[in-house]
Biotite code that builds the C-alpha atoms (Angstrom):
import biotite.structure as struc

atoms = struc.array([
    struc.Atom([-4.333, -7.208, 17.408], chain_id="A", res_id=1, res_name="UNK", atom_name="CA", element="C"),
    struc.Atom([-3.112, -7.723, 13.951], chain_id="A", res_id=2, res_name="UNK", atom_name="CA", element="C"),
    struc.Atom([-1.409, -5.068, 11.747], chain_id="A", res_id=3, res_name="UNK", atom_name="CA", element="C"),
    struc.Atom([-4.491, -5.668, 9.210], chain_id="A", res_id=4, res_name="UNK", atom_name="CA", element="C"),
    struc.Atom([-7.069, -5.265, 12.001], chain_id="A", res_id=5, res_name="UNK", atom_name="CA", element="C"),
    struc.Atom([-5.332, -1.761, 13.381], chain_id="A", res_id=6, res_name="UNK", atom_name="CA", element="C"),
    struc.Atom([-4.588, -0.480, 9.464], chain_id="A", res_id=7, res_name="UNK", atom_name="CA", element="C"),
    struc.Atom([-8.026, -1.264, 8.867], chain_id="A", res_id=8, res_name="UNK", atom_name="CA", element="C"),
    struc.Atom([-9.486, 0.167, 11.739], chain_id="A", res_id=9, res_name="UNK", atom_name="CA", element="C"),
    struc.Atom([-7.237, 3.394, 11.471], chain_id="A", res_id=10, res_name="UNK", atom_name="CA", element="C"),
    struc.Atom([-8.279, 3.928, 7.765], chain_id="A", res_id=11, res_name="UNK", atom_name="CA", element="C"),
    struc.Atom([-11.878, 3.564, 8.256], chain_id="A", res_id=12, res_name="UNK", atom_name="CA", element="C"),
    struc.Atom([-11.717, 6.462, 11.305], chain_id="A", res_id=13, res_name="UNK", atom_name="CA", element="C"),
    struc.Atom([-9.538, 8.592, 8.731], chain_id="A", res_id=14, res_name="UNK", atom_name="CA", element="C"),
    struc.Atom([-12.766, 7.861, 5.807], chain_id="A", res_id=15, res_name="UNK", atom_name="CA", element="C"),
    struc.Atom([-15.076, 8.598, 8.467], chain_id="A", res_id=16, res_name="UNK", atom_name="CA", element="C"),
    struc.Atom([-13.376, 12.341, 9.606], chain_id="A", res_id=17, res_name="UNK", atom_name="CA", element="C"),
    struc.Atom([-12.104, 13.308, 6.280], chain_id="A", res_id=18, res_name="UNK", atom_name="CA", element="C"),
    struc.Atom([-15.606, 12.772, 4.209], chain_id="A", res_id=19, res_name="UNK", atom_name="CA", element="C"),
    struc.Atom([-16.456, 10.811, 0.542], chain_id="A", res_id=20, res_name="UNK", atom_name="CA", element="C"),
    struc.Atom([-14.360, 13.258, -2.002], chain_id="A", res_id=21, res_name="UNK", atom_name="CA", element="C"),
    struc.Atom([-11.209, 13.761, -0.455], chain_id="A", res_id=22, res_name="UNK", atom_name="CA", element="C"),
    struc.Atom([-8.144, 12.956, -2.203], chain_id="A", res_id=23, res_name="UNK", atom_name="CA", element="C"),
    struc.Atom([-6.063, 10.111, -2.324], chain_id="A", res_id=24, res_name="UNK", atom_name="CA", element="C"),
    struc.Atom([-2.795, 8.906, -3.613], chain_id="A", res_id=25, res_name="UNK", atom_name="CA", element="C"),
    struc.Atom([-4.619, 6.768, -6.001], chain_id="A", res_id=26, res_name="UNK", atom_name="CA", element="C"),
    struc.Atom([-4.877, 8.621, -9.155], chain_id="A", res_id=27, res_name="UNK", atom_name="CA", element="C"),
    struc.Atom([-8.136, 9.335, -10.136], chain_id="A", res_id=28, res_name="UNK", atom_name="CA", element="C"),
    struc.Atom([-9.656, 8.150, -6.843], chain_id="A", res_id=29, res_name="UNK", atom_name="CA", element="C"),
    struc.Atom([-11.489, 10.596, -4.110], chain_id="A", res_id=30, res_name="UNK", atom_name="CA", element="C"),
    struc.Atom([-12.192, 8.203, -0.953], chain_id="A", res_id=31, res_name="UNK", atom_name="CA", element="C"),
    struc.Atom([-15.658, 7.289, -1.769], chain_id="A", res_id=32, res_name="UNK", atom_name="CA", element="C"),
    struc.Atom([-13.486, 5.550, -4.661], chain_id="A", res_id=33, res_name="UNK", atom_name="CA", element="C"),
    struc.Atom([-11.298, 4.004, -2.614], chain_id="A", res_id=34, res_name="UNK", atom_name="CA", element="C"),
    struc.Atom([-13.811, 2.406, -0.028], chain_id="A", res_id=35, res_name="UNK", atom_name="CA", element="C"),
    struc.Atom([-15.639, 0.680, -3.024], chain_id="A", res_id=36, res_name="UNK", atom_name="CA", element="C"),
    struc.Atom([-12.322, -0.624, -4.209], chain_id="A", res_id=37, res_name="UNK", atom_name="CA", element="C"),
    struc.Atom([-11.918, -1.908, -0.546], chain_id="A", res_id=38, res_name="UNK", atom_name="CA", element="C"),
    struc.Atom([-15.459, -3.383, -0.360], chain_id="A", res_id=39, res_name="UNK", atom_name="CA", element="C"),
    struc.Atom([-15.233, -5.139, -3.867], chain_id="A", res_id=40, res_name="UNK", atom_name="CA", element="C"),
    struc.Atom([-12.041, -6.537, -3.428], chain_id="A", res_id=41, res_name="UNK", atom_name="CA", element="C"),
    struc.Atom([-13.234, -8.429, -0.363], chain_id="A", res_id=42, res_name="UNK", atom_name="CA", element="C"),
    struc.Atom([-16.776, -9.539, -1.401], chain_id="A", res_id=43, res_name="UNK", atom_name="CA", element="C"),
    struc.Atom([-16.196, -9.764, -4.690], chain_id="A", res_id=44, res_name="UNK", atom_name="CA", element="C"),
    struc.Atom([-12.019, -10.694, -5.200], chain_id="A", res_id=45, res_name="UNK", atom_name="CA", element="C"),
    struc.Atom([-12.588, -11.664, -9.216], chain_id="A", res_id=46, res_name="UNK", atom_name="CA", element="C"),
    struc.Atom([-14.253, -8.324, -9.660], chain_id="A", res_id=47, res_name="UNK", atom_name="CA", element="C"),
    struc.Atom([-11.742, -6.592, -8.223], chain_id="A", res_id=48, res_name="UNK", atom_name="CA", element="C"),
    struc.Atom([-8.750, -8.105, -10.332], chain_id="A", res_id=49, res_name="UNK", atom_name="CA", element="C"),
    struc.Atom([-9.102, -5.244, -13.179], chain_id="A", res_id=50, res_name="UNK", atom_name="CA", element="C"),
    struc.Atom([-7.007, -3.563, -10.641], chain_id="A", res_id=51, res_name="UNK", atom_name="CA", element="C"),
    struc.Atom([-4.345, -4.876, -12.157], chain_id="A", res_id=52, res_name="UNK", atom_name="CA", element="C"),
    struc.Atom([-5.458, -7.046, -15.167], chain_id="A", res_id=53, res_name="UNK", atom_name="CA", element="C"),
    struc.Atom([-6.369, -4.408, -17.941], chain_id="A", res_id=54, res_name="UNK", atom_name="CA", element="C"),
    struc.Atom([-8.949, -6.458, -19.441], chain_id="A", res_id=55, res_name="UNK", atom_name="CA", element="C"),
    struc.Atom([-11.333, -6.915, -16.364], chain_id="A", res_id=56, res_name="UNK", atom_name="CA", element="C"),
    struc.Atom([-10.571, -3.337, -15.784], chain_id="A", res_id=57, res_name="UNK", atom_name="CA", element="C"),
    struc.Atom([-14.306, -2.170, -17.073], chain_id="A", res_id=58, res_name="UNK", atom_name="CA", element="C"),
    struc.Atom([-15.961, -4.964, -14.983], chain_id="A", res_id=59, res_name="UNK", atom_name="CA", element="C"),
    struc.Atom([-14.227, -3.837, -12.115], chain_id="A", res_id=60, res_name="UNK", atom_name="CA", element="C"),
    struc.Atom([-15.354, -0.090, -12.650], chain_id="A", res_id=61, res_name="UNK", atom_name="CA", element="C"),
    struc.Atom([-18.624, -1.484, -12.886], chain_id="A", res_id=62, res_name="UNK", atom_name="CA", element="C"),
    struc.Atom([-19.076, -3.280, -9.479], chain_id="A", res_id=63, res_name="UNK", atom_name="CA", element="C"),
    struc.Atom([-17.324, -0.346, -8.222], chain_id="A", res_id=64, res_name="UNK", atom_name="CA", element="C"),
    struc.Atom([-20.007, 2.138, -9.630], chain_id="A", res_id=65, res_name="UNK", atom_name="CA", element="C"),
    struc.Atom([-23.187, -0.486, -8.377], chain_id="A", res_id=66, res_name="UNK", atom_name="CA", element="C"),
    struc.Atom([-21.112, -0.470, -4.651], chain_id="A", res_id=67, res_name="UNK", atom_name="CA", element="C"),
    struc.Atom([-21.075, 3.635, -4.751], chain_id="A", res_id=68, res_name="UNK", atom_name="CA", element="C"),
    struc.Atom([-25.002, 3.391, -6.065], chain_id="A", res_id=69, res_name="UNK", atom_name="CA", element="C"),
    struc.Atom([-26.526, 0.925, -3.319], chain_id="A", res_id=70, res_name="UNK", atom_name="CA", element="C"),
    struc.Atom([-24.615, 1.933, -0.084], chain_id="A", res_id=71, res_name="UNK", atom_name="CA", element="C"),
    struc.Atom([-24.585, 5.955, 1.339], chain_id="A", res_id=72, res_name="UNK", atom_name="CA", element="C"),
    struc.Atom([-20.636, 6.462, 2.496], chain_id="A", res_id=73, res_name="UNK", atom_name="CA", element="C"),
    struc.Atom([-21.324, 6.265, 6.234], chain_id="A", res_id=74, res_name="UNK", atom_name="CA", element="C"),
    struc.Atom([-22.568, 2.939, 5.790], chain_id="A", res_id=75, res_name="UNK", atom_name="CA", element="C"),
    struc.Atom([-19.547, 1.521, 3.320], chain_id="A", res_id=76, res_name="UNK", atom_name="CA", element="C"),
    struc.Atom([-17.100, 2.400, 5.404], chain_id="A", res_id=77, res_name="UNK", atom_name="CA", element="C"),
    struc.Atom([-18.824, 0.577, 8.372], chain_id="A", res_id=78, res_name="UNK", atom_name="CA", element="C"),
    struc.Atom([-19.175, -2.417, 6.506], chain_id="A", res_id=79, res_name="UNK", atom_name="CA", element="C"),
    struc.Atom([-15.775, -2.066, 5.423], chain_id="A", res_id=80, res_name="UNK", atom_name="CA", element="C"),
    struc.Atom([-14.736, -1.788, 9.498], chain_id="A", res_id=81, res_name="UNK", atom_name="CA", element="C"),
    struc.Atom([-16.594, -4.902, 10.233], chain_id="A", res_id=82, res_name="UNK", atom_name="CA", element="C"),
    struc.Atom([-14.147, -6.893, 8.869], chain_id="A", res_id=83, res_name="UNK", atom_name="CA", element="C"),
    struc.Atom([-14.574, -9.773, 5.534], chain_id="A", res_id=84, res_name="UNK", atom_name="CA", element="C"),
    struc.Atom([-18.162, -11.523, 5.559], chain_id="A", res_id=85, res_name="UNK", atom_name="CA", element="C"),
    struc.Atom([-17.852, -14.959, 6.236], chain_id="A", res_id=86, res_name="UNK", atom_name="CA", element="C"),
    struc.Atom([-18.670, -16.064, 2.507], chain_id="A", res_id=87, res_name="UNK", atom_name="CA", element="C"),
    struc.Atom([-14.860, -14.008, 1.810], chain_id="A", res_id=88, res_name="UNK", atom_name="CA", element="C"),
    struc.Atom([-11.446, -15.755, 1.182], chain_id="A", res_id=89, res_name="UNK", atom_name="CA", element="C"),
    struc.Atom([-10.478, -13.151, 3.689], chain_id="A", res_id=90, res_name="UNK", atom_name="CA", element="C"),
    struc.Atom([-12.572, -14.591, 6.372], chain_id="A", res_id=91, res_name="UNK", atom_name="CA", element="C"),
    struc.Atom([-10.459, -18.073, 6.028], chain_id="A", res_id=92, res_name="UNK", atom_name="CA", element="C"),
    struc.Atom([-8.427, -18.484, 9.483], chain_id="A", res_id=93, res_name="UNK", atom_name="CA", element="C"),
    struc.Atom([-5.017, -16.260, 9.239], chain_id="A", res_id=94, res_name="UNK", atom_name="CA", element="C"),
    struc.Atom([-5.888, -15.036, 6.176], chain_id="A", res_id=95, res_name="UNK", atom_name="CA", element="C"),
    struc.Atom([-6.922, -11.242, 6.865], chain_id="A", res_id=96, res_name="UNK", atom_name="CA", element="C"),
    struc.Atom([-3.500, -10.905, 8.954], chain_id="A", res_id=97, res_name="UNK", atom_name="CA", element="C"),
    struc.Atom([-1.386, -12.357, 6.053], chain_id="A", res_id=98, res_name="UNK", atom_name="CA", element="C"),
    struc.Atom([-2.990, -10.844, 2.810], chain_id="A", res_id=99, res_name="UNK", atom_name="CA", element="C"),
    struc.Atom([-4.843, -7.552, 4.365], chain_id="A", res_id=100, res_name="UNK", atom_name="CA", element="C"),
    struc.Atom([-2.071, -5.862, 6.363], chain_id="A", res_id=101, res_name="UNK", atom_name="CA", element="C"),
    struc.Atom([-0.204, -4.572, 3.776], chain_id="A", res_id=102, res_name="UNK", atom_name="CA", element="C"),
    struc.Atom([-3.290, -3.413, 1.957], chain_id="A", res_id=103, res_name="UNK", atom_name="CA", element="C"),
    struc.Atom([-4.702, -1.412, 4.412], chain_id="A", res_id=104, res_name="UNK", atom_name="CA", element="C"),
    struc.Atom([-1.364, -0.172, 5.777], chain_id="A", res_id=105, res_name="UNK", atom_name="CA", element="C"),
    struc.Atom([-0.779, 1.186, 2.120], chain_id="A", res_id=106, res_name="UNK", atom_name="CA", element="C"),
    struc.Atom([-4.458, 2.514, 1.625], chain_id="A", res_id=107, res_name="UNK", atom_name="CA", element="C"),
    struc.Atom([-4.488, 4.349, 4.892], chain_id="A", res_id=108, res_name="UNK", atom_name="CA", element="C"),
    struc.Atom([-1.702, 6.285, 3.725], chain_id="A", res_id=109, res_name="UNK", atom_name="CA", element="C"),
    struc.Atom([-3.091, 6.962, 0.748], chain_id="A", res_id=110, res_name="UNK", atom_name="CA", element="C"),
    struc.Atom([-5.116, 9.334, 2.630], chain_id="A", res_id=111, res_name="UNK", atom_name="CA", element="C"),
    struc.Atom([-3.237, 10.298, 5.143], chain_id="A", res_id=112, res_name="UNK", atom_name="CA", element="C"),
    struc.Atom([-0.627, 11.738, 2.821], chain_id="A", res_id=113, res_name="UNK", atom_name="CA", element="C"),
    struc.Atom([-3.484, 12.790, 0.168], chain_id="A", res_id=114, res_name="UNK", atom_name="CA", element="C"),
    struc.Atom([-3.811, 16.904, -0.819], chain_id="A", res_id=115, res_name="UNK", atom_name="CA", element="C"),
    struc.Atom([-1.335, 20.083, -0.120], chain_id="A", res_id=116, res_name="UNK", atom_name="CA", element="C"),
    struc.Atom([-1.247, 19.103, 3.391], chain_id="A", res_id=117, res_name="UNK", atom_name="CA", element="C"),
    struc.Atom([-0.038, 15.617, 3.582], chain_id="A", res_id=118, res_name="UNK", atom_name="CA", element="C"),
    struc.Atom([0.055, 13.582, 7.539], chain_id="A", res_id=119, res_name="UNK", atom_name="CA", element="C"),
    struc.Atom([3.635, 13.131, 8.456], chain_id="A", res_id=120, res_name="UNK", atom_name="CA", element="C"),
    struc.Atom([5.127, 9.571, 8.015], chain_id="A", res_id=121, res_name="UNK", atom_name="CA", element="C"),
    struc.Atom([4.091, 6.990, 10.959], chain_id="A", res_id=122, res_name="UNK", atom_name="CA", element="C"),
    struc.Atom([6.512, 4.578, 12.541], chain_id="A", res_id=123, res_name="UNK", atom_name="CA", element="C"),
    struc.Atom([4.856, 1.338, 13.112], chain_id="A", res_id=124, res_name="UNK", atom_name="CA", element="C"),
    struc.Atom([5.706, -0.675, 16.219], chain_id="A", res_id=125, res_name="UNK", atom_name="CA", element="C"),
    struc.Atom([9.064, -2.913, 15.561], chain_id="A", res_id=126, res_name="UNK", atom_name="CA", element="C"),
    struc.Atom([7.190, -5.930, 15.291], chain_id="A", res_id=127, res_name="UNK", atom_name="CA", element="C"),
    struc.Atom([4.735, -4.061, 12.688], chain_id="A", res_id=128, res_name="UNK", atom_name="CA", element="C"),
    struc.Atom([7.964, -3.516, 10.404], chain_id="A", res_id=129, res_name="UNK", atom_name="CA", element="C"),
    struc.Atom([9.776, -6.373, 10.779], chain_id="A", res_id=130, res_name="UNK", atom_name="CA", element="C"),
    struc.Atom([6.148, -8.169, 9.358], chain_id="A", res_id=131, res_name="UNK", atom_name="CA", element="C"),
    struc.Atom([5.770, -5.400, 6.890], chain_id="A", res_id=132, res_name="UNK", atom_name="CA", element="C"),
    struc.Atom([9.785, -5.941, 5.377], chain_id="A", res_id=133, res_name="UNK", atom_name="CA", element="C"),
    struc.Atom([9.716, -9.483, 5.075], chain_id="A", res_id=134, res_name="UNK", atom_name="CA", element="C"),
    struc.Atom([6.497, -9.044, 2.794], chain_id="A", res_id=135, res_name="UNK", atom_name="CA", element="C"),
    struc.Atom([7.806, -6.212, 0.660], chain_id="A", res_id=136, res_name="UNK", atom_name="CA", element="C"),
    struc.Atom([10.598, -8.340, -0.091], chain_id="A", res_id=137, res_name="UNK", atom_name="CA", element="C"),
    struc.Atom([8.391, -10.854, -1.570], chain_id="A", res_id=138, res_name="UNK", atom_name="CA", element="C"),
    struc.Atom([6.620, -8.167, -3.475], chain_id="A", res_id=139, res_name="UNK", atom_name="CA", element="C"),
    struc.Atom([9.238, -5.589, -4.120], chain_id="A", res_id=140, res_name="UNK", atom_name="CA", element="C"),
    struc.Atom([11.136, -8.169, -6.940], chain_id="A", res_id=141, res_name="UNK", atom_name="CA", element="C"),
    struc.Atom([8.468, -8.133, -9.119], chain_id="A", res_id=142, res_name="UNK", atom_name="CA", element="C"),
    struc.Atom([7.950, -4.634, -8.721], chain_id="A", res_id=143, res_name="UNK", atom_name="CA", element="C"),
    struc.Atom([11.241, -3.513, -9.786], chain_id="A", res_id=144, res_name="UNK", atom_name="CA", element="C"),
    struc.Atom([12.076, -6.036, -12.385], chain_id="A", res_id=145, res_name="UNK", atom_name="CA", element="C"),
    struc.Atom([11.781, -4.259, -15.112], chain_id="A", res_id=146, res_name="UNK", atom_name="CA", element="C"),
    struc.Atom([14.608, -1.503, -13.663], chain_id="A", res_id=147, res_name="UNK", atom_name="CA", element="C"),
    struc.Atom([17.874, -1.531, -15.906], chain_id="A", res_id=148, res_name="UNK", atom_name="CA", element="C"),
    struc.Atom([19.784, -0.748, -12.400], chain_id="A", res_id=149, res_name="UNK", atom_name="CA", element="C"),
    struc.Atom([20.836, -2.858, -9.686], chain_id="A", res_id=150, res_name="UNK", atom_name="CA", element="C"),
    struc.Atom([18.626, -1.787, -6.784], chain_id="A", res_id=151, res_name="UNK", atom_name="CA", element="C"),
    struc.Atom([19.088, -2.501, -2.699], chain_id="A", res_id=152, res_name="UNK", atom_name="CA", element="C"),
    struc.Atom([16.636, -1.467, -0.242], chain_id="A", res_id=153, res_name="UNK", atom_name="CA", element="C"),
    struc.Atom([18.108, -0.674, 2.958], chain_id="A", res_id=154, res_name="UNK", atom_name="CA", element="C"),
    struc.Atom([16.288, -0.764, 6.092], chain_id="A", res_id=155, res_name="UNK", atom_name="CA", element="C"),
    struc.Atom([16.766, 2.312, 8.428], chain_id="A", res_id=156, res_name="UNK", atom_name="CA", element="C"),
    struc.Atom([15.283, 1.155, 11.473], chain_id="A", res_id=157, res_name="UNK", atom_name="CA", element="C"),
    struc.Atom([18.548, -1.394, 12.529], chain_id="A", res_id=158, res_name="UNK", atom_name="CA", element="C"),
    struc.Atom([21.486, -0.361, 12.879], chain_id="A", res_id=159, res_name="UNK", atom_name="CA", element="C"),
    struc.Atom([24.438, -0.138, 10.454], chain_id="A", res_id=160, res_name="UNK", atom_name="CA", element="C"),
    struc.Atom([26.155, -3.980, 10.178], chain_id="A", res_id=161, res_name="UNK", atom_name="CA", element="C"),
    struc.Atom([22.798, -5.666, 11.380], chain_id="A", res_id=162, res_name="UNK", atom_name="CA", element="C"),
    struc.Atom([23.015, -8.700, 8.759], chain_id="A", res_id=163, res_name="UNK", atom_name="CA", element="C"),
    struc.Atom([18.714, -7.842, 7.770], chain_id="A", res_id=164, res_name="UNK", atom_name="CA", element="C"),
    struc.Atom([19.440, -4.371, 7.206], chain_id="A", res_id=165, res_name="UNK", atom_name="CA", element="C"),
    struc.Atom([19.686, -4.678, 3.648], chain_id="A", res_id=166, res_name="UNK", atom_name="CA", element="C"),
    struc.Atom([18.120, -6.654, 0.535], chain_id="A", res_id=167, res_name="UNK", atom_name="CA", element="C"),
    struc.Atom([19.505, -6.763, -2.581], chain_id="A", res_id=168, res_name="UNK", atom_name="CA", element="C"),
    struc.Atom([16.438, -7.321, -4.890], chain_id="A", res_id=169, res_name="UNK", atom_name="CA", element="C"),
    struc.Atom([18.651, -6.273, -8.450], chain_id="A", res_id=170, res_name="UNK", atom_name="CA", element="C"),
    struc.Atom([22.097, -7.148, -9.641], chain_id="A", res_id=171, res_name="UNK", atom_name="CA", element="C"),
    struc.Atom([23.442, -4.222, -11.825], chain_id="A", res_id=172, res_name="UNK", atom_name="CA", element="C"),
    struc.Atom([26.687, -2.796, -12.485], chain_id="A", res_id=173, res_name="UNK", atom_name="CA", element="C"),
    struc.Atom([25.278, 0.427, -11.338], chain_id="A", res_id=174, res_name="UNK", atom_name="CA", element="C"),
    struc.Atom([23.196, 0.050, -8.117], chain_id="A", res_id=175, res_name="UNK", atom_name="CA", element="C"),
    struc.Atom([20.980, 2.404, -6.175], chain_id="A", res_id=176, res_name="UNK", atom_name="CA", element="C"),
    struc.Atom([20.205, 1.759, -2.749], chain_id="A", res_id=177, res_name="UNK", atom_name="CA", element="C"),
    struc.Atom([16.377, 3.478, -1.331], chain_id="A", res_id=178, res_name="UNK", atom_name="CA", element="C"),
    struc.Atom([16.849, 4.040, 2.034], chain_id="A", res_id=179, res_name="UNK", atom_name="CA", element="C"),
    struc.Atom([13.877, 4.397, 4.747], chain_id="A", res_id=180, res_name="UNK", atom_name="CA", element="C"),
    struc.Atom([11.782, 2.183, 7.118], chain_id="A", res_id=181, res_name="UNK", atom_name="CA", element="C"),
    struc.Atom([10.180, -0.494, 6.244], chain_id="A", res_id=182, res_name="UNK", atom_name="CA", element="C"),
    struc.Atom([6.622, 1.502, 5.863], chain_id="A", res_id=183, res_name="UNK", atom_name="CA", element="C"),
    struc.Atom([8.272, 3.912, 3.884], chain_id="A", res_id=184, res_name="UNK", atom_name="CA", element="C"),
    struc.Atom([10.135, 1.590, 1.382], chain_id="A", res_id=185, res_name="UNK", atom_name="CA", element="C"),
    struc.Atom([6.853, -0.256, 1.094], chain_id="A", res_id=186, res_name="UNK", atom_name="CA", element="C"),
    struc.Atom([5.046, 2.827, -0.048], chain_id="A", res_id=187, res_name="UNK", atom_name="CA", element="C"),
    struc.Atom([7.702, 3.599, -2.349], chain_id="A", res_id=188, res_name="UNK", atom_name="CA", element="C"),
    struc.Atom([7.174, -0.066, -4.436], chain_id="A", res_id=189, res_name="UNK", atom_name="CA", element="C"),
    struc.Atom([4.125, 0.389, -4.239], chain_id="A", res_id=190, res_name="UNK", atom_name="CA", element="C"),
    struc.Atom([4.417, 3.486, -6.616], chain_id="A", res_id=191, res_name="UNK", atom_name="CA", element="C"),
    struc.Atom([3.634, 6.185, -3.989], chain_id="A", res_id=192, res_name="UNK", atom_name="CA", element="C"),
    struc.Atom([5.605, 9.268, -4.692], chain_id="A", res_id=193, res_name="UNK", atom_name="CA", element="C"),
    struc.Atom([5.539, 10.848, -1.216], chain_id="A", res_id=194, res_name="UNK", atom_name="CA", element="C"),
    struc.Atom([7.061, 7.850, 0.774], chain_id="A", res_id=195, res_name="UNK", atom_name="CA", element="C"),
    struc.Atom([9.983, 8.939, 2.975], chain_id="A", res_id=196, res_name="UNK", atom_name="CA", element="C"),
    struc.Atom([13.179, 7.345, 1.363], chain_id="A", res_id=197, res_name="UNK", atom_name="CA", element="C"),
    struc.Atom([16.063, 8.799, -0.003], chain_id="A", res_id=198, res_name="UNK", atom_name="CA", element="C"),
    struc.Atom([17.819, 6.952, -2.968], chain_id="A", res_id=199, res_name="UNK", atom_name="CA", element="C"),
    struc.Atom([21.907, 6.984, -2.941], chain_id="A", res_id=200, res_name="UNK", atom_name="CA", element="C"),
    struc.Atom([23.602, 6.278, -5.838], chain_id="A", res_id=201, res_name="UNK", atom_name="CA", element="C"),
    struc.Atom([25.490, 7.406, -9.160], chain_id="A", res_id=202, res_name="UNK", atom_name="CA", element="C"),
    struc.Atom([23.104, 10.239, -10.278], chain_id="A", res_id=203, res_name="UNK", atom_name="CA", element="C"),
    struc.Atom([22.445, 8.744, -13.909], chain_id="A", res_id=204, res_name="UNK", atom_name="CA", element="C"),
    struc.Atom([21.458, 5.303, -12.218], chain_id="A", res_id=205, res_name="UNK", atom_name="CA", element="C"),
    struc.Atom([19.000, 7.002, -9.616], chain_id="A", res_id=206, res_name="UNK", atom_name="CA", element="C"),
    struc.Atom([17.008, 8.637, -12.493], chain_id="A", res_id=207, res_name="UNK", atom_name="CA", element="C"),
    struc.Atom([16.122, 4.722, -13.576], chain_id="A", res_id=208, res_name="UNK", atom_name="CA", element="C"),
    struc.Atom([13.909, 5.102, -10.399], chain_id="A", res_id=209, res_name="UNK", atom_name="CA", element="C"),
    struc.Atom([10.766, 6.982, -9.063], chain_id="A", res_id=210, res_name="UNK", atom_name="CA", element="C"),
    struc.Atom([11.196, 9.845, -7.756], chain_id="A", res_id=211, res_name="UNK", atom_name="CA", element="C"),
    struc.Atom([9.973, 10.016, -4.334], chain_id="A", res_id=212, res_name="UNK", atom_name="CA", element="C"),
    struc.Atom([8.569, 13.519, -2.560], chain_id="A", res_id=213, res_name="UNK", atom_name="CA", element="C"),
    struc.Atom([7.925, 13.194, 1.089], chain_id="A", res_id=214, res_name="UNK", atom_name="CA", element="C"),
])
């Protein structure tokens, strides 16, 4: 089974138990919120770009809204666990495992680690990180390009000297490395303040980056 098919399967069962208005580490988003994101981004991909493109961002509060209106939760978070309709990019062969893993790892964490008593951290299989790392480092450039530090992310699930343990992502005459697994530094670029990382550096260079509160 795929890291996208177990993420998604574990973060519908989490929507399921914990109900439509709990919170998330999505700001502004209970989970009813975040299972129409989910279904809209799948059926509906161009919709679902406001996400990050601030002009589309009304039209993709509107589909959003028309998802919450025409499905009860219990059945939007089943058609979410079904998996991509056929008529989705998603459902094109290798697709789901390559663009949906990371997206569902992320989002199931957004709930897991969600109110005043956040889940403790998982640690994903070996083979589960070792996918997740080498796609946050073709996401986590972008992410911190705009950082007037050098940054290094620094893998703690190898051991010290193993030549993939680190990435340098920044050049800077001040660096600071973030430390964790390859979850938790994912989480972290993604924005999400309670990832488990610790950042090492000169202290006037670390304040460049997020703060992080596992």
């Amino acid at each position: 089974m795929t890291l996208a098919r177990e993420e998604r399967g574990g973060l519908c069962d989490l929507l399921v138990e914990v109900g439509p208005t709990a919170p998330t580490l999505c700001e502004g988003w209970d989970t009813h919120d975040l299972a129409c994101h989910l279904w809209v981004r799948e059926h509906q991909p161009l919709s679902a770009a406001g996400i990050v493109m601030s002009p589309l961002a009304g039209l993709t509060a509107r589909r959003m809204a028309a998802v919450r209106e025409r499905w009860p939760y219990p059945e939007l978070v089943a058609r979410i666990a079904s998996g991509p309709p056929r008529t989705s990019l998603f459902a094109l062969p290798g697709l789901d495992a390559r663009a949906n893993g990371v997206e569902f790892f992320v989002h199931h964490e957004d709930v897991r680690r969600a109110g005043p008593t956040p889940r403790t951290p998982r640690h994903l299989r070996p083979e589960q990180e070792e996918l997740v790392w080498r796609q946050l480092l073709g996401l986590a450039r972008a992410r911190f390009r705009s950082v007037p530090v050098g940054v290094v992310l620094e893998r703690t699930d190898l051991p010290p000297g193993h030549r993939d343990r680190e990435a340098r992502l920044r050049p800077g005459d001040h660096t600071v490395t973030v430390r964790g697994r390859p979850g938790e530094l994912l989480l972290y670029a993604f924005g999400r303040a309670r990832a488990a990382v610790s950042l090492i550096g000169e202290p006037e260079a670390v304040t460049h980056l997020p703060h992080s509160e596992p």
